[in-house]
C-alpha positions as CSV (number, residue, x, y, z in Angstrom):
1,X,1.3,-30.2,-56.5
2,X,-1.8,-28.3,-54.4
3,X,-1.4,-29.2,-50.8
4,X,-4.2,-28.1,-48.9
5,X,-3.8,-29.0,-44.7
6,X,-7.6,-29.2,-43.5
7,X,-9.3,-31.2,-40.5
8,X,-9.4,-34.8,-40.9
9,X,-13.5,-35.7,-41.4
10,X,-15.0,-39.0,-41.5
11,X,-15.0,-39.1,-45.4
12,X,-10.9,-38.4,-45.6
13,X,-10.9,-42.4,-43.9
14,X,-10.5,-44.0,-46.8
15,X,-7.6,-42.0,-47.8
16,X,-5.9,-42.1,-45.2
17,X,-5.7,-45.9,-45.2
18,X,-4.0,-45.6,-48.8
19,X,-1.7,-43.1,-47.6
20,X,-1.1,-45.8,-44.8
21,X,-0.4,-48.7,-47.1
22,X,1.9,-46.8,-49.7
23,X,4.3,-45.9,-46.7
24,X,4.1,-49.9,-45.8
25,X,4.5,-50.9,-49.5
26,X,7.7,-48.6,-49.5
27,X,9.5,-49.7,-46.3
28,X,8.4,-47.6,-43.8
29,X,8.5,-48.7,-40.4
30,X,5.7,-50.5,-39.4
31,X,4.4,-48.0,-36.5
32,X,4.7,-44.7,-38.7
33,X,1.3,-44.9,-40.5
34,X,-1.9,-42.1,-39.2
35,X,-4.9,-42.7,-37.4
36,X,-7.1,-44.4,-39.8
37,X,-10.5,-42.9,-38.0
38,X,-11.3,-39.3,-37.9
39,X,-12.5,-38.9,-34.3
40,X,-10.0,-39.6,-31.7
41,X,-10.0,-42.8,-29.5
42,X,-8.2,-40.9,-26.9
43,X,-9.1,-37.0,-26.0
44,X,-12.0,-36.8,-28.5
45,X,-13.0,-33.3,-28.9
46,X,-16.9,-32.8,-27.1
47,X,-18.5,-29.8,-26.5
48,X,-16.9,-27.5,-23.2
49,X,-13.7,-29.9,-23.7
50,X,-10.8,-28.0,-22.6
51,X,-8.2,-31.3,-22.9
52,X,-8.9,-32.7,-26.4
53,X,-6.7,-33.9,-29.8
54,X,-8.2,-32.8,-33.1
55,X,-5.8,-34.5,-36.4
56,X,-5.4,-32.6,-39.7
57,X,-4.1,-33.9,-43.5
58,X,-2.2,-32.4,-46.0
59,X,-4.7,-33.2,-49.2
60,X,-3.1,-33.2,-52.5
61,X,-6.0,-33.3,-55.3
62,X,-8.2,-35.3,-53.3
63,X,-5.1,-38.0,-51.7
64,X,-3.6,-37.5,-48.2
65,X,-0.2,-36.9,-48.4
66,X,0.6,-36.5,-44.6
67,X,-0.8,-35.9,-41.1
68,X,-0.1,-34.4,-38.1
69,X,-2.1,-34.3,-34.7
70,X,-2.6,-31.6,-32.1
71,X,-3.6,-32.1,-28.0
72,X,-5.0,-28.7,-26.3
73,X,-4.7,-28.7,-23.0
74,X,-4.4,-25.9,-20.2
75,X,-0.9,-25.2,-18.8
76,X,-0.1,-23.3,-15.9
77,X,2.6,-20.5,-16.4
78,X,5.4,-19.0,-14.0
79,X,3.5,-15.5,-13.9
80,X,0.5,-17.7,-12.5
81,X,-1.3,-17.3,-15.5
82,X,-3.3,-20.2,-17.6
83,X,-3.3,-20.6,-21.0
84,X,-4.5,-23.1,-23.5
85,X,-0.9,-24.5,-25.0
86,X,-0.9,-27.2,-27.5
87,X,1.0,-30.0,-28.2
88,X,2.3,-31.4,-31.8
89,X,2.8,-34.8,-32.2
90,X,2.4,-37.6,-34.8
91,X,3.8,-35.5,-37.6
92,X,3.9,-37.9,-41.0
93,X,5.0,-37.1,-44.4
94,X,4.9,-39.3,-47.9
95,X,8.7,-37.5,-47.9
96,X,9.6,-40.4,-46.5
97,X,9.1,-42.8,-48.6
98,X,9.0,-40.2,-51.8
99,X,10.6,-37.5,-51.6
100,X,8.2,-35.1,-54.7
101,X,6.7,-34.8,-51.1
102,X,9.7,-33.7,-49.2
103,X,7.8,-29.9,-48.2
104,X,5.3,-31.5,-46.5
105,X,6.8,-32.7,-43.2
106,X,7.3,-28.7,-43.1
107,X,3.9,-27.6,-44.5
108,X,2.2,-29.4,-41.7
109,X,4.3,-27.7,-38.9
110,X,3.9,-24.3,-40.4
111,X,-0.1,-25.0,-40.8
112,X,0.3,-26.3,-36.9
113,X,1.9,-22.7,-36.0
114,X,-0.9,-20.7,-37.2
115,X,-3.5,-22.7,-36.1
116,X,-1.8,-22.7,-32.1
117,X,1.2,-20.3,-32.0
118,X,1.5,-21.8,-28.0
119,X,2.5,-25.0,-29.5
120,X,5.3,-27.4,-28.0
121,X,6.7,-30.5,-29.0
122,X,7.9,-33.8,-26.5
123,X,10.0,-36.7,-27.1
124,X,11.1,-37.0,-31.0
125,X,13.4,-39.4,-30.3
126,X,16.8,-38.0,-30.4
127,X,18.3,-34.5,-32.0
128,X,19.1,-36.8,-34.5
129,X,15.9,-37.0,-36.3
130,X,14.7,-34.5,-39.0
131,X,11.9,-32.9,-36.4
132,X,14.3,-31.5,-33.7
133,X,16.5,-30.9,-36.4
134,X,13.6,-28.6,-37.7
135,X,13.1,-27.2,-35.0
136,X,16.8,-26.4,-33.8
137,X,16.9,-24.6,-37.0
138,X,14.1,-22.5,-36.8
139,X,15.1,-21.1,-33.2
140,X,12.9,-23.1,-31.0
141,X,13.5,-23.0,-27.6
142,X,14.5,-27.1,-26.6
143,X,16.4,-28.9,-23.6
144,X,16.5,-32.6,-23.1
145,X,14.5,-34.3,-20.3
146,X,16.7,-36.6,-18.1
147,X,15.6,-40.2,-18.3
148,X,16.2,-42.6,-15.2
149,X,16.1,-46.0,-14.8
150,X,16.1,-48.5,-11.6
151,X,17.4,-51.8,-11.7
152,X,15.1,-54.3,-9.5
153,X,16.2,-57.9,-10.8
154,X,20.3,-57.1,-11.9
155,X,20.7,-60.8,-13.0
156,X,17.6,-60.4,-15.4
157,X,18.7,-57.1,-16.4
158,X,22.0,-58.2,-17.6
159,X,20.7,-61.3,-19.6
160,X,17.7,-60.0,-21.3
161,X,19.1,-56.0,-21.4
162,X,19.4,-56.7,-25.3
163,X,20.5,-52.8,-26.0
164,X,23.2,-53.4,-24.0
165,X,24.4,-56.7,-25.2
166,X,25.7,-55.6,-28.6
167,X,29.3,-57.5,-28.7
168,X,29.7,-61.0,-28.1
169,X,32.7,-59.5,-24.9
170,X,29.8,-57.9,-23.8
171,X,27.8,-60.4,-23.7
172,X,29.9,-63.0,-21.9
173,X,31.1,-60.1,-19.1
174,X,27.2,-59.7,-18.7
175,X,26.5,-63.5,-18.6
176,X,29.6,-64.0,-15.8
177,X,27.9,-61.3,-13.7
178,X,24.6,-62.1,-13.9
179,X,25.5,-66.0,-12.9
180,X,28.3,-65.5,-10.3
181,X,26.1,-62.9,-8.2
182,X,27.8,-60.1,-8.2
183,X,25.1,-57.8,-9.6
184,X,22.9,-59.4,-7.2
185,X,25.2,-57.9,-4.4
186,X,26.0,-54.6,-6.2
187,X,22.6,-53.9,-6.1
188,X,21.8,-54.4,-2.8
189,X,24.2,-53.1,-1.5
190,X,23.9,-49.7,-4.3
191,X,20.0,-49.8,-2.8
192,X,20.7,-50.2,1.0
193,X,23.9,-47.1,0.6
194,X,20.9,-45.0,-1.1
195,X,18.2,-45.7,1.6
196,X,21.3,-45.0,4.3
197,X,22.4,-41.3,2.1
198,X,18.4,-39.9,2.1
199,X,15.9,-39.2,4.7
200,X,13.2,-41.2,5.5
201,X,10.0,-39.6,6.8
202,X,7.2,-41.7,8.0
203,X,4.6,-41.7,4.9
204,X,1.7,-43.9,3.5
205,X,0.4,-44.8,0.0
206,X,-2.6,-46.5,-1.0
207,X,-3.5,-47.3,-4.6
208,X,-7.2,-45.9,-5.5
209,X,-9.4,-46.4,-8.4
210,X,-10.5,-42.6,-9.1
211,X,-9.1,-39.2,-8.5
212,X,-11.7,-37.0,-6.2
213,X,-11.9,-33.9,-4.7
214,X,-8.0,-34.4,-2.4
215,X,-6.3,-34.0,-5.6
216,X,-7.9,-30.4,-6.8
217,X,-6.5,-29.3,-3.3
218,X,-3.1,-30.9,-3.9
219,X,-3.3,-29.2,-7.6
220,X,-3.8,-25.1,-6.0
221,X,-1.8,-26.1,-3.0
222,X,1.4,-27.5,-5.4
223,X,1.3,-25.3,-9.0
224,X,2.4,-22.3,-7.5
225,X,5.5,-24.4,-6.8
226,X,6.4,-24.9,-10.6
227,X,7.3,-23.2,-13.4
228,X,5.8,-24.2,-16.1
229,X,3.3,-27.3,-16.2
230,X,0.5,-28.9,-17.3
231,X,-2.5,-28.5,-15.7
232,X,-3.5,-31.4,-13.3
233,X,-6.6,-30.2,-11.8
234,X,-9.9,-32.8,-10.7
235,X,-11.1,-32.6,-14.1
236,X,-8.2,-32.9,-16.5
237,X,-7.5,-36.5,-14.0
238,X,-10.3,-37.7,-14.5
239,X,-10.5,-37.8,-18.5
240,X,-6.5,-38.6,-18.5
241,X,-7.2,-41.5,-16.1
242,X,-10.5,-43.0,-16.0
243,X,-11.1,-45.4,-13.8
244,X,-11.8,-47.6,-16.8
245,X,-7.8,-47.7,-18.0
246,X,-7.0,-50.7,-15.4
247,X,-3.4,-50.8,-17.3
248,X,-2.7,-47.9,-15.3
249,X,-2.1,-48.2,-11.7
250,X,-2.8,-44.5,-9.6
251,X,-1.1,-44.1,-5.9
252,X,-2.4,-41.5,-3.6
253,X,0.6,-40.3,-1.1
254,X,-0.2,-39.7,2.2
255,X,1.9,-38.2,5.3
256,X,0.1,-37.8,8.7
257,X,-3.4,-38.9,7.4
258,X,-3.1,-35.9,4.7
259,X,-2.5,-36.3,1.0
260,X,1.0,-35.4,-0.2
261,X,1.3,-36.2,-3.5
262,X,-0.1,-38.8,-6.0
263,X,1.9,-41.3,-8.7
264,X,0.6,-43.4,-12.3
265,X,2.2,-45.7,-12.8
266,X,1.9,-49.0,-15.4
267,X,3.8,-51.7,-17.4
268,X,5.2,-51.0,-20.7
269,X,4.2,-52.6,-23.6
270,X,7.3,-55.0,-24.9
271,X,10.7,-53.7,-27.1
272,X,12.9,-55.8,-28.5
273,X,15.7,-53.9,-26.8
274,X,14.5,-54.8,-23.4
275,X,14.4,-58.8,-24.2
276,X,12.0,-60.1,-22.0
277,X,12.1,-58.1,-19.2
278,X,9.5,-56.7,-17.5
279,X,9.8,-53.0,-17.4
280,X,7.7,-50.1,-15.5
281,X,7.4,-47.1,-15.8
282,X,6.3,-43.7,-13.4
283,X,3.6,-42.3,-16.1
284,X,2.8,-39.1,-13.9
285,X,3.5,-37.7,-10.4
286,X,2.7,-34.9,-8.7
287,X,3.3,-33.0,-4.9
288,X,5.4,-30.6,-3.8
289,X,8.8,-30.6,-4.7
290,X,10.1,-31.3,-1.0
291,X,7.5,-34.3,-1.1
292,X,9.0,-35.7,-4.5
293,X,11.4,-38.3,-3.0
294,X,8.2,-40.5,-0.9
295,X,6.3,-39.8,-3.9
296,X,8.9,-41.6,-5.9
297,X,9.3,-44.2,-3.3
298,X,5.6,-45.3,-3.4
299,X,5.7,-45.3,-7.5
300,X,8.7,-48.0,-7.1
301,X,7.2,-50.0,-4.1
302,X,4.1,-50.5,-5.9
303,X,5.8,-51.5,-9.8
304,X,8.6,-53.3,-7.8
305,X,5.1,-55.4,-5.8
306,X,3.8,-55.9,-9.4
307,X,6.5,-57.7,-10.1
308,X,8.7,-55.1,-12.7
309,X,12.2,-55.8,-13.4
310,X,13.0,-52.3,-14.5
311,X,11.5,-49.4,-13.7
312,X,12.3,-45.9,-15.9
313,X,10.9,-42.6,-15.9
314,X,11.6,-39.1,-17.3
315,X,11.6,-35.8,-15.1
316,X,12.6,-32.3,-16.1
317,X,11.9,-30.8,-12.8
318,X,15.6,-30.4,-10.9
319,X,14.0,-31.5,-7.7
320,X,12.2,-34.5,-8.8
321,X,15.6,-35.4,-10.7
322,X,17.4,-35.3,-7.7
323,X,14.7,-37.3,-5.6
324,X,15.0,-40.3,-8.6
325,X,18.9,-40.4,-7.9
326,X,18.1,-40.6,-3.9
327,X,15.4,-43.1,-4.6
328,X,18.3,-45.3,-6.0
329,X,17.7,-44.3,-10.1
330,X,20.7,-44.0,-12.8
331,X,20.3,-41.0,-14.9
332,X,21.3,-42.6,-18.5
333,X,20.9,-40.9,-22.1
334,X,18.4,-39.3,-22.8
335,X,16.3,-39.0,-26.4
336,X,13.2,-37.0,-25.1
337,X,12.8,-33.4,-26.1
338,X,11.0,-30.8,-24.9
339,X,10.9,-28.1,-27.6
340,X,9.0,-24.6,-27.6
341,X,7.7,-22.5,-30.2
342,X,8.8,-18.7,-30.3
343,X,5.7,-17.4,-29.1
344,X,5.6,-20.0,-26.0
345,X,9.4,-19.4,-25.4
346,X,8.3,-15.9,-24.8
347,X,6.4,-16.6,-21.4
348,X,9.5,-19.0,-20.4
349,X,12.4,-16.5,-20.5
350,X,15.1,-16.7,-19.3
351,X,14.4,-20.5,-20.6
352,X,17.9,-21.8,-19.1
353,X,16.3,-21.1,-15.4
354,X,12.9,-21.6,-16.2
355,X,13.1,-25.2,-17.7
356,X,14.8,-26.3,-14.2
357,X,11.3,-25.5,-12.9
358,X,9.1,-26.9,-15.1
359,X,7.3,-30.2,-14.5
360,X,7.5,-32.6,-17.3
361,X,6.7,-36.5,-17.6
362,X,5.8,-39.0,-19.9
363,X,2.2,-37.9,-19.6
364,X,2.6,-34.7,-21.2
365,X,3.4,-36.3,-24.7
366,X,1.6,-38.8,-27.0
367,X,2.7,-41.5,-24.0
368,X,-0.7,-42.1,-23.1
369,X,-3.0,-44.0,-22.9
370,X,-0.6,-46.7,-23.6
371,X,2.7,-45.4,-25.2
372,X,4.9,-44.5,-22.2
């Protein structure tokens, strides 16, 4: 075995869709299978891109035996400082499904590493799964992301909450509750105790269809606020959300006539362990920390107007977490990772204060353009 980890090129397409179907002829789950077309449909790399994914292959005598996926993207530092960080994702191995292939889930990091030493990884799932495992192992610096969630419709919630209902007791006690009205009334009276508890200044939101020139002042007004972040000037905006992705919904934030802060926001696509509900999710955000908790308000006004049954979100950021649970969010489990390489670890010591500073969402990992 000669594995050889290269850029993915046109002429590799082929290849790839073999490697694809011997992982679905051997059991693998249905989503785990690489981009079967070498130029990304999201983030393609043009020239003077700054915010681009480029993919790469682990070739083994001419057939692909795994993948893996890299998004550069500026990131603002707590020094002040900007630097280009990158972001692994969409690691896949034949060790899967064979395991003569077993070295190349670690190949393709290692080939990663060299190729962007400033390299993080978001999500993964759980420290269940072999990646965080990985990277636990090799010293990475990693914390998990809280992840919130806001009932809207309780009596939806508990017939269709199908993670939840995994014992035919539990079932019934969520059945009796849902039908008798009592967690119609525990949630209105949870919501109206949470709007009582938190302040309420006098704001204003307004959904828009493109980002302009406010939200480059928000982004130099804000990042100085933050620890560590990606960069969300005018430009990156823009090419994350076009006014062409109509699935997303973007809320400007606005207190006294000024901008404060801005939201995205969309619908999830459908999971089994949701039933049929109709979930939503806060994509993005950004303000100052002190304006976090209207921000958060407009985000679950507008989903909630939609019509969303459930709306979740994940924030690192200690003041944004704290704005969620005052906006009426439960903090629940959480399987999404942020982990950091050594060399990016470096510029966020001490990490345990650091990563209470940082500003992390969905956006920040392969959850867009439609995956959050």
């Amino acid at each position: 075995m000669a594995i050889v980890i290269q850029p993915y090129r046109p002429e590799h397409e082929a290849k790839v869709r073999e490697f694809n179907q011997r992982l679905e002829a051997s059991g693998a789950e249905t989503d785990l299978v690489f981009y079967e077309t070498a130029r990304p449909r999201w983030l393609p790399h043009d020239e003077n891109d700054e915010l681009y994914n480029e993919f790469f292959l682990a070739m083994d005598n001419g057939d692909v035996r795994g993948g893996y996926a890299l998004k550069h993207q500026k990131f603002s530092f707590p020094d002040g400082s900007t630097r280009t960080v990158s972001y692994y994702h969409h690691p896949l191995s034949e060790g899967i499904v064979n395991k003569a292939y077993a070295i190349v889930g670690g190949l393709l990091l290692r080939d990663a590493m060299q190729r962007s030493p400033l390299l993080y990884c978001l999500g993964m799932g759980g420290y269940d799964r072999p990646l965080p495992q990985m990277l636990v192992r090799m010293g990475w610096n990693h914390c998990l992301v809280p992840f919130y969630f806001r009932v809207v419709r309780p009596a939806r919630f508990l017939r269709e909450m199908q993670a939840l209902r995994t014992s035919p007791l539990r079932r019934a006690l969520m059945d009796l509750a849902a039908f008798s009205g009592v967690a119609w009334a525990a949630g209105k009276t949870f919501h109206a105790f949470k709007q009582l508890s938190s302040s309420r200044v006098p704001c204003q939101s307004q959904v828009f269809g493109e980002f302009s020139a406010w939200a480059d002042d928000l982004w130099r007004s804000c990042r100085m606020d933050y620890g560590f972040t990606a960069v969300r000037d005018l430009d990156v905006l823009r090419r994350l959300y076009p006014a062409s992705e109509a699935h997303l919904t973007k809320i400007q934030v606005m207190q006294n006539g000024a901008p404060i802060g801005w939201a995205v926001v969309g619908e999830k696509r459908r999971d089994p362990k949701y039933g049929s509900l109709r979930v939503g999710s806060i994509v993005d955000c950004w303000g100052s920390p002190e304006h976090a908790l209207p921000i958060i308000r407009a985000a679950v006004q507008e989903l909630e107007r939609a019509g969303m049954d459930l709306i979740v979100s994940n924030q690192s950021n200690r003041t944004w977490c704290a704005a969620m649970e005052a906006a009426g969010f439960l903090n629940a489990e959480s399987n999404f990772i942020f982990a950091a390489s050594k060399p990016l670890g470096e510029f966020l010591k001490p990490f345990d204060e650091s990563r209470l500073r940082m500003h992390l969402t969905r956006a920040d990992g392969d959850g867009l353009p439609r995956n959050y």
